[in-house]
C-alpha positions as CSV (number, residue, x, y, z in Angstrom):
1,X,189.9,-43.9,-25.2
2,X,186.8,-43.3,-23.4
3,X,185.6,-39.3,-24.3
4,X,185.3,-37.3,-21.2
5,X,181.4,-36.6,-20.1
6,X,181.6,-33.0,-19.9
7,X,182.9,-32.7,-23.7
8,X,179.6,-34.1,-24.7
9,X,177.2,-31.9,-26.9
10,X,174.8,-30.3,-24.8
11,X,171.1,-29.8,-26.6
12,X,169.3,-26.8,-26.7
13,X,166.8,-27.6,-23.6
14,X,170.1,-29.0,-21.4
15,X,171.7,-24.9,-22.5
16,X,168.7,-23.0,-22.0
17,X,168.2,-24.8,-18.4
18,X,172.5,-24.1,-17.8
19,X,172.4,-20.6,-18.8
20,X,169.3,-19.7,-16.2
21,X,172.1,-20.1,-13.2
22,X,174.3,-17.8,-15.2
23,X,172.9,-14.1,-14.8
24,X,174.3,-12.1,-17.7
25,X,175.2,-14.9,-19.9
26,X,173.9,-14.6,-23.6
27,X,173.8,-17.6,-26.2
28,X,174.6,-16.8,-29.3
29,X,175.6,-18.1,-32.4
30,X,176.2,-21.6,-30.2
31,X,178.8,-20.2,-27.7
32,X,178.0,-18.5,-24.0
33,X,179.4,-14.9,-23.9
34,X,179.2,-12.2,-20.9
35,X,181.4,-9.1,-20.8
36,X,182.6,-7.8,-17.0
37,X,183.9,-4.2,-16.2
38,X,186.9,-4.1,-13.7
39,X,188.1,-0.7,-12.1
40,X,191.0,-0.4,-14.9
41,X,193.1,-2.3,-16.9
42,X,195.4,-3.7,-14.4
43,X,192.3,-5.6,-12.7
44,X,190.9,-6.8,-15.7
45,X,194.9,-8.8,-16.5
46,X,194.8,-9.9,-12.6
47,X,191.4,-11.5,-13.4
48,X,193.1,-13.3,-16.4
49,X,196.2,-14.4,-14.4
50,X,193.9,-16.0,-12.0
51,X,191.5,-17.7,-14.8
52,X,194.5,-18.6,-16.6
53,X,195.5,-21.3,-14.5
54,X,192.4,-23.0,-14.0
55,X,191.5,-23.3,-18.0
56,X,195.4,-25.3,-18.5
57,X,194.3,-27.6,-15.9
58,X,191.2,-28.1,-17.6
59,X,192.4,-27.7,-21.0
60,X,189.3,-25.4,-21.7
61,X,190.0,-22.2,-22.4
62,X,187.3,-19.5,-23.5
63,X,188.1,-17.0,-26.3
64,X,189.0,-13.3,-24.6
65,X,188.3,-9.9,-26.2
66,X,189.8,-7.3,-24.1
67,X,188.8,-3.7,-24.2
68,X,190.7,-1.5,-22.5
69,X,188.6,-2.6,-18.5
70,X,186.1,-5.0,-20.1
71,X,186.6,-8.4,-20.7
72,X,184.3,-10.3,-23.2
73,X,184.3,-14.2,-22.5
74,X,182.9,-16.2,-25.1
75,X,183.0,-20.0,-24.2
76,X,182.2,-23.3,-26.8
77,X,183.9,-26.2,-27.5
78,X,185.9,-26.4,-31.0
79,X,187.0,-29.7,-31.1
80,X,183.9,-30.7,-31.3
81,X,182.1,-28.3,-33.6
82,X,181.8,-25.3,-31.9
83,X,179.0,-26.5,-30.0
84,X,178.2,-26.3,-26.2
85,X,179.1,-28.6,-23.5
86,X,179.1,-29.0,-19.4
87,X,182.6,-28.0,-19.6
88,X,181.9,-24.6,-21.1
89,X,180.0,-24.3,-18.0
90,X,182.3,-24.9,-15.7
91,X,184.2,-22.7,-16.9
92,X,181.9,-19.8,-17.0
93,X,181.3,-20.6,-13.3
94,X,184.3,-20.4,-12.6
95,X,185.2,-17.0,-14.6
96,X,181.7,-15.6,-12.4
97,X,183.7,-17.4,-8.7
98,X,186.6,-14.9,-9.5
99,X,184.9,-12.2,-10.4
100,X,182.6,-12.2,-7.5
101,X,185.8,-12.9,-4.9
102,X,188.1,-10.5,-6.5
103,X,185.5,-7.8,-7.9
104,X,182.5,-7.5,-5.8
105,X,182.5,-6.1,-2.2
């Protein structure tokens, strides 16, 4: 079976070029991370309720460290190492999309 494109490992120049459309997103220790405030708790689950969906379709879902109204993603792929790929992306796009339509007037 032919491996999806967007699971390929990204290199650091391919990241570094990535992470420049994604204000607020941090490499480290080879995974993307970015923590968003909501207005309270209840905002921060509807945010997940919407994300949730999107990562099953994709099978690519980000690890999620909630703090009370903040919501840490942290995004790499582990199936192949921990390292990055376009997918991780996406996803982080995707997690900004939501966050802009839902969270920001």
């Amino acid at each position: 079976m032919e491996e999806e494109k967007d699971l390929q490992p990204l290199n650091n120049e391919e990241v570094m070029e990535r992470l420049k459309m994604l204000p607020g997103w941090e490499l480290t220790e080879n995974k993307i991370i970015k923590t968003f405030e909501f207005p309270n708790f209840s905002d921060a689950v509807f945010m997940l309720t919407h994300l949730a969906p999107y990562c099953n379709k994709i099978d690519h879902h980000p690890d999620i460290i909630i703090n009370y109204k903040k919501i840490t993603f942290e995004l790499t792929r582990y199936s192949i190492g921990g390292k990055l790929t376009e997918r991780d992306f996406t996803v982080a796009k995707k997690i900004e999309s939501l966050f802009q339509r839902f969270f920001i007037l």
